[in-house]
KOLZAVO-111182 format. One record per residue: residue number from 1; chain; x, y, z of N, C-alpha, C in turn. Coordinates in steps of 0.02 Angstrom, whole numbers, plus 50000, padded with zeros to 5 digits. Layout:
<rs>
@resi = NUM | chain = A | neast = X | nnorth = Y | nup = Z | caeast = X | canorth = Y | caup = Z | ceast = X | cnorth = Y | cup = Z
...
</rs>
This chain:
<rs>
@resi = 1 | chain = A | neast = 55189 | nnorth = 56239 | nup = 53296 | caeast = 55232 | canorth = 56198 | caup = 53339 | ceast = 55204 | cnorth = 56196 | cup = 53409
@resi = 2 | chain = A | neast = 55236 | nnorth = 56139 | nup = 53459 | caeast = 55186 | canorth = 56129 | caup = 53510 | ceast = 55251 | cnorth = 56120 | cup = 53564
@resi = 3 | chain = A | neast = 55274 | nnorth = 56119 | nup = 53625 | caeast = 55303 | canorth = 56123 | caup = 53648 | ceast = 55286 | cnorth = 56090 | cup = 53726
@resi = 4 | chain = A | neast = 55330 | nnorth = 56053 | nup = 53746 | caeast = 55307 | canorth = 56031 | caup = 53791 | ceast = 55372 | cnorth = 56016 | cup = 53860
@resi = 5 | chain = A | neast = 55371 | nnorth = 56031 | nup = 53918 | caeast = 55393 | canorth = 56023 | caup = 53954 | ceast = 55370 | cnorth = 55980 | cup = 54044
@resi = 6 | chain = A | neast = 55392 | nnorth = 55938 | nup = 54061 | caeast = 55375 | canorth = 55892 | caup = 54107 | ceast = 55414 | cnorth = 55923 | cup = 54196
@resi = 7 | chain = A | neast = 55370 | nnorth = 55898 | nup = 54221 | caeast = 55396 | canorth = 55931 | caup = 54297 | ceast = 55439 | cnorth = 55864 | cup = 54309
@resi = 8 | chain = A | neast = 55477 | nnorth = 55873 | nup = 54370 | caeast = 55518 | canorth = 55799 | caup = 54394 | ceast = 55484 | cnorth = 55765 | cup = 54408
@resi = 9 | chain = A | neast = 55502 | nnorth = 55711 | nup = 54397 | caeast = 55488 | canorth = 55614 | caup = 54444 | ceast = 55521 | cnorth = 55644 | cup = 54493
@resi = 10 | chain = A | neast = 55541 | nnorth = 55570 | nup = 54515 | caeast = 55563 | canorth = 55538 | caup = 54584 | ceast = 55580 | cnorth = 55496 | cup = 54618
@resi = 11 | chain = A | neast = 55591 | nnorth = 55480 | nup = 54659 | caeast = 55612 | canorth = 55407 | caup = 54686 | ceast = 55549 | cnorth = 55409 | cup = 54724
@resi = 12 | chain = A | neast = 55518 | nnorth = 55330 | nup = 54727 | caeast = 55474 | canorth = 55349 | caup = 54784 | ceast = 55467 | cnorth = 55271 | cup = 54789
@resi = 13 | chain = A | neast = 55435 | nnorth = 55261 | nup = 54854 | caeast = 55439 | canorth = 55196 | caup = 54889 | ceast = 55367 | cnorth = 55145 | cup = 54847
@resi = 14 | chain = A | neast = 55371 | nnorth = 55079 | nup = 54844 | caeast = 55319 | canorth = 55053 | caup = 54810 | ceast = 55250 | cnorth = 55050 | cup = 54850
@resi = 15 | chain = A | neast = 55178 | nnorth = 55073 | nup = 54825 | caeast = 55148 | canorth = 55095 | caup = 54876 | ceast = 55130 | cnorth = 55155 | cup = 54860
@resi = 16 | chain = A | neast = 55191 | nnorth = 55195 | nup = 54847 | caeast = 55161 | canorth = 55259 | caup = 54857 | ceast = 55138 | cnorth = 55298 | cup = 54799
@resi = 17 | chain = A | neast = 55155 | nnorth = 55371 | nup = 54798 | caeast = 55084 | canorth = 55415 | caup = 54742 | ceast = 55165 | cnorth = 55455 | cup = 54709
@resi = 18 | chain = A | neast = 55135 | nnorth = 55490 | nup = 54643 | caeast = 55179 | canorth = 55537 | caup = 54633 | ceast = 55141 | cnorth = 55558 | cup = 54549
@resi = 19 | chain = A | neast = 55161 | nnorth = 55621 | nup = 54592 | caeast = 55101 | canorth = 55691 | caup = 54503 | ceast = 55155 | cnorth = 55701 | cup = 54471
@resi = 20 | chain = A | neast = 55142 | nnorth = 55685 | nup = 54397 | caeast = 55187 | canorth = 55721 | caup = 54360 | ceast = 55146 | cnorth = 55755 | cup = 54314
@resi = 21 | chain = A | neast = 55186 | nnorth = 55823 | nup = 54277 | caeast = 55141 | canorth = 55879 | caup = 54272 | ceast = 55169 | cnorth = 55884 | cup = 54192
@resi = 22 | chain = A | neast = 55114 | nnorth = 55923 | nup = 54143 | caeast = 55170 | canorth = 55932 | caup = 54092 | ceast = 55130 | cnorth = 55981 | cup = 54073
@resi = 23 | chain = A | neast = 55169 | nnorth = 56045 | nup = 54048 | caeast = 55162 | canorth = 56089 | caup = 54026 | ceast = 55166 | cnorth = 56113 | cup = 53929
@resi = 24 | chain = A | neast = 55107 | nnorth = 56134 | nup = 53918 | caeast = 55135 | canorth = 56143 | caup = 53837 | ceast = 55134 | cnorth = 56202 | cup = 53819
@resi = 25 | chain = A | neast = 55170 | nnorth = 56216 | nup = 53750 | caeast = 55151 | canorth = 56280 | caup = 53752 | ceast = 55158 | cnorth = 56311 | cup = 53680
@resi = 26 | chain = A | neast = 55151 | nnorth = 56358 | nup = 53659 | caeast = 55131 | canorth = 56362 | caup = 53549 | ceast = 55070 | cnorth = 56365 | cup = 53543
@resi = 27 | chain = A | neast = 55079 | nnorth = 56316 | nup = 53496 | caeast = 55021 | canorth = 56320 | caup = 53457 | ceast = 54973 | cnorth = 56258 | cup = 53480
@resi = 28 | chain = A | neast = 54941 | nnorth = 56299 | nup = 53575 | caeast = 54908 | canorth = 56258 | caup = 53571 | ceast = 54818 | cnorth = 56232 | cup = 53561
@resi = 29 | chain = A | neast = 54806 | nnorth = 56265 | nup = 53515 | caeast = 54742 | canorth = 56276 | caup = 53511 | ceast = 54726 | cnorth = 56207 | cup = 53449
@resi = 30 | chain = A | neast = 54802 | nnorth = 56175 | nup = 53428 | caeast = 54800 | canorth = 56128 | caup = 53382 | ceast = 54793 | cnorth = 56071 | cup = 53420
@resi = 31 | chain = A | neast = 54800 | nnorth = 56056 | nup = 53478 | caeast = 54826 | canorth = 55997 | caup = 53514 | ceast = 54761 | cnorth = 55959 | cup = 53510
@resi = 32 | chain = A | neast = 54759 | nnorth = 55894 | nup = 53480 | caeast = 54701 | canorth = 55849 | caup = 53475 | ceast = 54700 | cnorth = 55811 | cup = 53552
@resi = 33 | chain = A | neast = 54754 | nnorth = 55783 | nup = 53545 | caeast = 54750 | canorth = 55728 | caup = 53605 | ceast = 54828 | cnorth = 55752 | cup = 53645
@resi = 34 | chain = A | neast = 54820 | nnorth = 55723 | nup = 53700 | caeast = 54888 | canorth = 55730 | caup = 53770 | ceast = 54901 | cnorth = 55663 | cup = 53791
@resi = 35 | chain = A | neast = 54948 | nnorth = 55629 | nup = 53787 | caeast = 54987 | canorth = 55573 | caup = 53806 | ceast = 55029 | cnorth = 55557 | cup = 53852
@resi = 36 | chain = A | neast = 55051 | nnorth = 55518 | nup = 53893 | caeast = 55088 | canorth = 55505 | caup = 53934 | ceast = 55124 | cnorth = 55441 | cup = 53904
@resi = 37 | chain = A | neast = 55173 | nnorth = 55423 | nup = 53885 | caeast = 55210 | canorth = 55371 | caup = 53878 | ceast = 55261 | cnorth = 55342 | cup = 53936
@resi = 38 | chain = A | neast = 55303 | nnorth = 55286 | nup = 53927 | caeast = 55344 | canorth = 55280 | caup = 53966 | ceast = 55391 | cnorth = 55236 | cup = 53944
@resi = 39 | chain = A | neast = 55447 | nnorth = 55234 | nup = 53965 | caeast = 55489 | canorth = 55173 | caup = 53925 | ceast = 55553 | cnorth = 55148 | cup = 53982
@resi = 40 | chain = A | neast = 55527 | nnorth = 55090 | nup = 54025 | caeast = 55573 | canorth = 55063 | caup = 54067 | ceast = 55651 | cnorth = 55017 | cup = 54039
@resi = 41 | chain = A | neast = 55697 | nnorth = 54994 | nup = 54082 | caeast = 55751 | canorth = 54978 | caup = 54080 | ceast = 55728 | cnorth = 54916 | cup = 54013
@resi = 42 | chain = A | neast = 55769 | nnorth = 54929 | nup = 53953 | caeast = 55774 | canorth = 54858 | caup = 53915 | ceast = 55720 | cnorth = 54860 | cup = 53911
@resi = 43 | chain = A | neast = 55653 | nnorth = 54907 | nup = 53895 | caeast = 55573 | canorth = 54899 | caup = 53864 | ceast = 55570 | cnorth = 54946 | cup = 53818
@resi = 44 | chain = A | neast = 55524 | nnorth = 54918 | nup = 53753 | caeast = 55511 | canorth = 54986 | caup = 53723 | ceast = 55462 | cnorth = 55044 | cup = 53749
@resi = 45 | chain = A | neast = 55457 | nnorth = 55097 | nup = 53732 | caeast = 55415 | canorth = 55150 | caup = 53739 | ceast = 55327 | cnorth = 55110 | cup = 53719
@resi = 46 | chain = A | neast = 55313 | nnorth = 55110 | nup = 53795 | caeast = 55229 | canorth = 55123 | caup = 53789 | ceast = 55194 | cnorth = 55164 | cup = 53819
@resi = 47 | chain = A | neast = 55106 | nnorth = 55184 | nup = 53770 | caeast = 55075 | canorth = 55209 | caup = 53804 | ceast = 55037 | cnorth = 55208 | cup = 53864
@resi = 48 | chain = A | neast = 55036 | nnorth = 55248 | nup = 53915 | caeast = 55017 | canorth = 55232 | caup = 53992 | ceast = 54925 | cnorth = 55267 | cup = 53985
@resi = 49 | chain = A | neast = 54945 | nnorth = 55324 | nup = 53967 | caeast = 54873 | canorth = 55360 | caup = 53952 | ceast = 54871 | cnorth = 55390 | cup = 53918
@resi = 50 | chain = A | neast = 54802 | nnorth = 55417 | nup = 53891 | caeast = 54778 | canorth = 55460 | caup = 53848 | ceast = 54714 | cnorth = 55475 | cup = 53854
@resi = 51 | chain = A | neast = 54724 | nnorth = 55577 | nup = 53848 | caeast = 54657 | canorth = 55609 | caup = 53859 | ceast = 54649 | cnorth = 55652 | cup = 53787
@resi = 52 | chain = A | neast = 54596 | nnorth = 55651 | nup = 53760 | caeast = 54571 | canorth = 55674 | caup = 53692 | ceast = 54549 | cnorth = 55748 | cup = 53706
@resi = 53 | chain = A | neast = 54542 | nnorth = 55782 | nup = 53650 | caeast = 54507 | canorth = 55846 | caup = 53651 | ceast = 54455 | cnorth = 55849 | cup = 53688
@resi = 54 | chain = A | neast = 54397 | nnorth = 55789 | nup = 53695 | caeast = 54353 | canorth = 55793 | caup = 53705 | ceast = 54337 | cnorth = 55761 | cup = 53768
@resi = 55 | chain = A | neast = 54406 | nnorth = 55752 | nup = 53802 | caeast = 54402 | canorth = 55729 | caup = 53870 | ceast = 54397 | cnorth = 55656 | cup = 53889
@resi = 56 | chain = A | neast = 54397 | nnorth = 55622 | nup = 53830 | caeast = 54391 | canorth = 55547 | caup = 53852 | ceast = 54446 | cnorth = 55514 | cup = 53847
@resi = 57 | chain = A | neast = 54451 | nnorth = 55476 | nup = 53888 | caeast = 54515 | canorth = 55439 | caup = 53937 | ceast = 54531 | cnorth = 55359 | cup = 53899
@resi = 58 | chain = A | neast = 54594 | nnorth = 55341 | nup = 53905 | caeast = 54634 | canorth = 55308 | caup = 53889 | ceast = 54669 | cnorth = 55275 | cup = 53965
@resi = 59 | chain = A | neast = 54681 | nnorth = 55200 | nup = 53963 | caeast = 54722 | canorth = 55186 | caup = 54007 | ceast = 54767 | cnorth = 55105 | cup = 53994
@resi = 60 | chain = A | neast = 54838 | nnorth = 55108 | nup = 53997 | caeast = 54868 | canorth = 55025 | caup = 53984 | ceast = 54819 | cnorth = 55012 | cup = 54033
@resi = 61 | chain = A | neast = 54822 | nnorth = 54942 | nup = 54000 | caeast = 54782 | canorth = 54890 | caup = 54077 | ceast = 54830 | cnorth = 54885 | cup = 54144
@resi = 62 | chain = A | neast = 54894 | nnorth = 54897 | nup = 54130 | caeast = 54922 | canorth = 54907 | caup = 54188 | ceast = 54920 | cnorth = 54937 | cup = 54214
@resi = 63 | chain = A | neast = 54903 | nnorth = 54999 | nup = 54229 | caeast = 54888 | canorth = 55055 | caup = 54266 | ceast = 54810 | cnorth = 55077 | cup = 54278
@resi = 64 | chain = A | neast = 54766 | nnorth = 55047 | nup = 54250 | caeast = 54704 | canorth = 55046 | caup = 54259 | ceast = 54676 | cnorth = 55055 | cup = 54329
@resi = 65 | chain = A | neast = 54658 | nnorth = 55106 | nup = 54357 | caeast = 54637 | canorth = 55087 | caup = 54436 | ceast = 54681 | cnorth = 55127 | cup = 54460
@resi = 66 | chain = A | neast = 54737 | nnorth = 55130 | nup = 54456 | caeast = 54785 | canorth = 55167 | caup = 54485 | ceast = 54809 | cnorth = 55255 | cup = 54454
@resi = 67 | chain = A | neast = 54826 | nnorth = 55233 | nup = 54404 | caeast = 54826 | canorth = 55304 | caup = 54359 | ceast = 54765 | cnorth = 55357 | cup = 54337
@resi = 68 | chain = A | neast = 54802 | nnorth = 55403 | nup = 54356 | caeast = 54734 | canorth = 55448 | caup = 54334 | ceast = 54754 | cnorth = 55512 | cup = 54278
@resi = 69 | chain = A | neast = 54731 | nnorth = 55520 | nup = 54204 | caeast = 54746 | canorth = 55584 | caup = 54191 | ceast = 54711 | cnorth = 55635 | cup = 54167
@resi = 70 | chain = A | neast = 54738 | nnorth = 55684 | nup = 54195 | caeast = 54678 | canorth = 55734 | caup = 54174 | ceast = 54690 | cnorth = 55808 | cup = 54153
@resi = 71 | chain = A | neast = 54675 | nnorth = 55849 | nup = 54130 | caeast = 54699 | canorth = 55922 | caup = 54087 | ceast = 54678 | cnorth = 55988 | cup = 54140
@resi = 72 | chain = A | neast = 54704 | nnorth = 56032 | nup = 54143 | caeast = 54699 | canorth = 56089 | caup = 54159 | ceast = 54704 | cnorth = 56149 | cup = 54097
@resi = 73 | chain = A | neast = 54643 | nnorth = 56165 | nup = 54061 | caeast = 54633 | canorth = 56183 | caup = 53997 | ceast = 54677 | cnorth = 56289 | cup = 54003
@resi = 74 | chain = A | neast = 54645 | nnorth = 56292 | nup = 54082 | caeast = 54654 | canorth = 56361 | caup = 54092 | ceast = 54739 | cnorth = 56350 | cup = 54095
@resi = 75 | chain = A | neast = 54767 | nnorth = 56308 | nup = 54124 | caeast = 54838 | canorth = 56330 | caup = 54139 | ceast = 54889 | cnorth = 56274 | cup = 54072
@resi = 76 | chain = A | neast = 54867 | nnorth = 56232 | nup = 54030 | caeast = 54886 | canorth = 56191 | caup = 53959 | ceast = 54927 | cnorth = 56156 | cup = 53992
@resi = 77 | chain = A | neast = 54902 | nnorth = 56135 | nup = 54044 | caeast = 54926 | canorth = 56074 | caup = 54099 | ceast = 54914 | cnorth = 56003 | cup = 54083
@resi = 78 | chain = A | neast = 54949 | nnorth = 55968 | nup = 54089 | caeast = 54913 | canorth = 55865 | caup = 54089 | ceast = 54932 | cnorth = 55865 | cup = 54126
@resi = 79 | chain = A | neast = 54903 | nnorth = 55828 | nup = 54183 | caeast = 54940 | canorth = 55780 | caup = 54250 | ceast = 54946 | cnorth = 55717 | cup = 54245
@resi = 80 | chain = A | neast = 54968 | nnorth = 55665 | nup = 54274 | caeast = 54976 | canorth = 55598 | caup = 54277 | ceast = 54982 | cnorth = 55582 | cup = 54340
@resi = 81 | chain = A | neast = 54938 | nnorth = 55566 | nup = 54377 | caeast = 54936 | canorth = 55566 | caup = 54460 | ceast = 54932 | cnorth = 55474 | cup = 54446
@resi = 82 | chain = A | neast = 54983 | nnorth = 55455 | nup = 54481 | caeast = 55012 | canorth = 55398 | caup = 54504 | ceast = 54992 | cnorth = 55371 | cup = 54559
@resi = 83 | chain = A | neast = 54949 | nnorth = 55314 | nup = 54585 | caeast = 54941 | canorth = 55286 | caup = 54664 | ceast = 54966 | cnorth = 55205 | cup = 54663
@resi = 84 | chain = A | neast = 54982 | nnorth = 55198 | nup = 54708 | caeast = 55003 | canorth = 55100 | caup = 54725 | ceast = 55042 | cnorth = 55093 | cup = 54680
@resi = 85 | chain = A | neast = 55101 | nnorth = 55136 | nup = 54658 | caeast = 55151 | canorth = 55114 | caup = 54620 | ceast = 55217 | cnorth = 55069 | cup = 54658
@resi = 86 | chain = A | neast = 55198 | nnorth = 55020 | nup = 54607 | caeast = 55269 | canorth = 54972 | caup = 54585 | ceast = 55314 | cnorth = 54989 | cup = 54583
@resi = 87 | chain = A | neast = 55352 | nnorth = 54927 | nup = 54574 | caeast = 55431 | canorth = 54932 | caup = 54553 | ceast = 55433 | cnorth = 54911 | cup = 54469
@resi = 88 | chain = A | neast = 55370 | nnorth = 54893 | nup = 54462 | caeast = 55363 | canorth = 54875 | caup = 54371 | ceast = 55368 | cnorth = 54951 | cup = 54354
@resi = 89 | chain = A | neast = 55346 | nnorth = 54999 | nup = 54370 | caeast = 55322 | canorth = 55060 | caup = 54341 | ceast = 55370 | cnorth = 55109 | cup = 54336
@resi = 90 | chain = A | neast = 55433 | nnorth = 55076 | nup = 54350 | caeast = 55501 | canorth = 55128 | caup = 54357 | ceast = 55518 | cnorth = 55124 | cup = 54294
@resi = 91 | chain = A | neast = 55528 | nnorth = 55182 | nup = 54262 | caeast = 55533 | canorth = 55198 | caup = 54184 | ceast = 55548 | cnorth = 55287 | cup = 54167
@resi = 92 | chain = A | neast = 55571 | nnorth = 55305 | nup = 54128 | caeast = 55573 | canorth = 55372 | caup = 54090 | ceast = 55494 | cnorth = 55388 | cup = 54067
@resi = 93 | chain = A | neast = 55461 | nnorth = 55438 | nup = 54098 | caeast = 55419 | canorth = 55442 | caup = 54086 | ceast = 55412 | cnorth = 55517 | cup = 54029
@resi = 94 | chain = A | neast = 55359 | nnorth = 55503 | nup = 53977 | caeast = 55368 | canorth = 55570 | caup = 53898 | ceast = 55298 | cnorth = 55585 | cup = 53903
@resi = 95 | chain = A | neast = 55284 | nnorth = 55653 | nup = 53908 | caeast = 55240 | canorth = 55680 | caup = 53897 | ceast = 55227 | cnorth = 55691 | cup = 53813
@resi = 96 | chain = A | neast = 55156 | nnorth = 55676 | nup = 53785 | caeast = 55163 | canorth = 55679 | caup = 53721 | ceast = 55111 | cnorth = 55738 | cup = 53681
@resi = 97 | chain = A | neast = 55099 | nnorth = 55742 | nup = 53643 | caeast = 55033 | canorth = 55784 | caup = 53625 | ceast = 55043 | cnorth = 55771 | cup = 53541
@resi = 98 | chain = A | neast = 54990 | nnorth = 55773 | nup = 53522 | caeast = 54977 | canorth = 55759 | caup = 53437 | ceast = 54922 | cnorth = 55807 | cup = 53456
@resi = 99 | chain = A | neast = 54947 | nnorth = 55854 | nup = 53391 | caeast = 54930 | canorth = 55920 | caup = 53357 | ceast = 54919 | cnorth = 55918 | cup = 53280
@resi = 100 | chain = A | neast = 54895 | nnorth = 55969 | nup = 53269 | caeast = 54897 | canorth = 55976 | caup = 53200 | ceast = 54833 | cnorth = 55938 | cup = 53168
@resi = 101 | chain = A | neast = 54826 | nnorth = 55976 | nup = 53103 | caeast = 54796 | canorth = 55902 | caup = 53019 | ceast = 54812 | cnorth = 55852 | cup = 53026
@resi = 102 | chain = A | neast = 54880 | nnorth = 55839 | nup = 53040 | caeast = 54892 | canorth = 55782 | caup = 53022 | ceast = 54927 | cnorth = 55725 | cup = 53102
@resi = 103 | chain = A | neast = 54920 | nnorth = 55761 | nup = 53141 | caeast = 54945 | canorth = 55729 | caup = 53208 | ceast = 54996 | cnorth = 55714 | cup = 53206
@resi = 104 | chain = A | neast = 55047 | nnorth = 55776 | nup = 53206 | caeast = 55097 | canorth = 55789 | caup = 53207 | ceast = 55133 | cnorth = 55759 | cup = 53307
@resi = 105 | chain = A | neast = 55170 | nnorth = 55729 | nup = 53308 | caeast = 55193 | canorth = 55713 | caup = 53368 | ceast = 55248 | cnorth = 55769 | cup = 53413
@resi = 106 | chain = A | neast = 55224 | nnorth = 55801 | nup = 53462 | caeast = 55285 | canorth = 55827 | caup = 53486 | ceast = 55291 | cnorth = 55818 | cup = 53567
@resi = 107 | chain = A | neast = 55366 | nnorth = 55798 | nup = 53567 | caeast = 55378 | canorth = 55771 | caup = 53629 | ceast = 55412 | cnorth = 55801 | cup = 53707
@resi = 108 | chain = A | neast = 55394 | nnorth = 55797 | nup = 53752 | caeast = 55429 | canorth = 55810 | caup = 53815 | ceast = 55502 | cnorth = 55796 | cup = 53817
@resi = 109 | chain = A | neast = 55544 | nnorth = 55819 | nup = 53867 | caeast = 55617 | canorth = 55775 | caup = 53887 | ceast = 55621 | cnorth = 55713 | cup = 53911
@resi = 110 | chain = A | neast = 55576 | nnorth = 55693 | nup = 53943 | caeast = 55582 | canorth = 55639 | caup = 53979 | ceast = 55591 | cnorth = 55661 | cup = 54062
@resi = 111 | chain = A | neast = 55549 | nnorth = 55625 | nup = 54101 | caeast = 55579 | canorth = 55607 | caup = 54173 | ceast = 55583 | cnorth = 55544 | cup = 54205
@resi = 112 | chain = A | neast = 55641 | nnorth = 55540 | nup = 54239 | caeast = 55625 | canorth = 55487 | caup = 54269 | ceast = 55594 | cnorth = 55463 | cup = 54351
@resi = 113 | chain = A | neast = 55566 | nnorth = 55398 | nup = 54340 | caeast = 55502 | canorth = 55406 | caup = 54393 | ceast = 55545 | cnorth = 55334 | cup = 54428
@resi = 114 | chain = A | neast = 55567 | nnorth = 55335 | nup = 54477 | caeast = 55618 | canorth = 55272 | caup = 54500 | ceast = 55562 | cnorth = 55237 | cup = 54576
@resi = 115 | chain = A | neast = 55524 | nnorth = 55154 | nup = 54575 | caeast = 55504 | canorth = 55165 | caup = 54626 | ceast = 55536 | cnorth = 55088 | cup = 54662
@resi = 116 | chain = A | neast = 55565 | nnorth = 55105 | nup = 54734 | caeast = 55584 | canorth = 55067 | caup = 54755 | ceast = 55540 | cnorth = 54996 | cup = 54805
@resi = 117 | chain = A | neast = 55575 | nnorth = 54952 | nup = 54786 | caeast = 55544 | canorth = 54886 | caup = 54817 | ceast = 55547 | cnorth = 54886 | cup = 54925
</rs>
């Protein structure tokens, strides 16, 4: 099992930056890939990024340029460092990780990341 917990969002002005952090923890020597999803007002859940075992990067085209993510292997950290965020980008943001044979999905709580116009 894989376990995962997310630091807070925030409110933050459009323009500006904001790290969100996610922590895992188990069994993680299974973890293939680390995900960031998000799922705004009346949208379904999409993927924002994705970093592989092997370090190679994933990005929506919307966030391309702006988003950055990256692992901290010593501390079983993902970050999601946020810059020139919108008011599109205000959403519940899920930390994800697929583990396992079979890429088993296990998920964060959710935070929410609120950015004002």
């Amino acid at each position: 099992q894989v376990q995962l917990v997310e630091s807070e969002g925030g409110l933050v002005q459009a323009g500006g930056s904001l790290r969100l952090s996610c922590a895992a923890s188990g069994n993680i020597g299974s973890i293939n890939a680390m995900n960031w999803y998000r799922q705004g007002p009346g949208k379904q859940r999409e993927l924002v990024a994705r970093i592989s075992r092997g370090n190679s990067t994933y990005y929506a085209d919307s966030v391309k340029g702006r988003f950055t993510i990256s692992r901290d292997n010593a501390k079983n950290t993902v970050d999601l460092q946020m810059k020139s965020l919108k008011p599109d980008d205000t959403a519940v943001y899920y930390c994800n990780a697929e583990w396992g044979w079979r890429n088993f999905n296990a998920w964060g709580q959710g935070t929410q990341v609120t950015v004002s116009s």
